[in-house]
C-alpha positions in Angstrom: 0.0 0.0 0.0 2.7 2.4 1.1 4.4 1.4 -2.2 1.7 2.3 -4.4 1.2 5.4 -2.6 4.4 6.8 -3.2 3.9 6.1 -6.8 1.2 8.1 -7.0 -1.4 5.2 -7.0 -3.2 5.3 -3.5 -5.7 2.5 -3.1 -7.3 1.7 0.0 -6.2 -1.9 1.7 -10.1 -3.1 1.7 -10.0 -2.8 -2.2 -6.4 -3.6 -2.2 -6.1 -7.3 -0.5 -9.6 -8.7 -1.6 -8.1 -8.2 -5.6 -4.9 -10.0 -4.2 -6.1 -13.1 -2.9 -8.6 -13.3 -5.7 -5.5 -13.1 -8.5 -4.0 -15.9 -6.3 -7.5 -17.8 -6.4 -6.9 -17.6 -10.1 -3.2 -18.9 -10.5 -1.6 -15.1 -11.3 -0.2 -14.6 -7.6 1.7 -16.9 -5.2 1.8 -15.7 -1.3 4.3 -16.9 1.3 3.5 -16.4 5.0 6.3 -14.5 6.8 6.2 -15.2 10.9 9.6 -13.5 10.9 8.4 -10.3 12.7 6.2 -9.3 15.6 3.1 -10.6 13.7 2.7 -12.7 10.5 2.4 -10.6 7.3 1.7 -12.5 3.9 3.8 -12.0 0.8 2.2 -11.9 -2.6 4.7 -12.8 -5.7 3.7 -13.0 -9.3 4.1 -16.8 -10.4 4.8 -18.0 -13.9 1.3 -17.8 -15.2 1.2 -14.4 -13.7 4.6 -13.0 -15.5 2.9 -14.4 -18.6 0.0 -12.5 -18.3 1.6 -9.5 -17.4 3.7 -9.7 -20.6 0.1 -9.8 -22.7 -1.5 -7.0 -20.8 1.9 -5.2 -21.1 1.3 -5.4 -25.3 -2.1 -4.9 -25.0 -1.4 -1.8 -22.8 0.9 -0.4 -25.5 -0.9 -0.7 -28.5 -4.0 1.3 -26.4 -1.4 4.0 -25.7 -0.3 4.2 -29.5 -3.7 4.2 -30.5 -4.4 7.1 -27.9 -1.5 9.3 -29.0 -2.8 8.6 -32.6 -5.8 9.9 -31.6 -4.6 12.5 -29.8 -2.6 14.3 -32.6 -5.5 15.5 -34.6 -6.8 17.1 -32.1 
């Protein structure tokens, strides 16, 4: 959360974890529980379907931005 904040991406931590644990439900995450500190904190880590989906949405992504700035210059 802190993370995402300082990137200019604040989300709220009941928005935030529900969408975690339901990209791990779906095979995109892996988590790792951590007992390490004072209390346990769960680790979420893209797994190898997840990179591979990234990669796709990271193309898709791409050619949505070209498109835009296309669009953009006849304006």
């Amino acid at each position: 959360v802190q993370l995402l904040a300082s990137k200019d991406m604040a989300i709220d931590q009941s928005t935030l974890y529900p969408l975690l644990r339901r990209l791990e439900k779906q095979g995109f995450l892996d988590s790792d529980w951590s007992v390490e500190e004072s209390r346990p904190r769960k680790y979420y880590v893209l797994s190898e379907d997840g990179r591979e989906f990234l990669a796709k949405l990271a193309v898709e992504w791409e050619s949505i931005v070209e498109t835009m700035h296309k669009l953009l210059e006849n304006i």
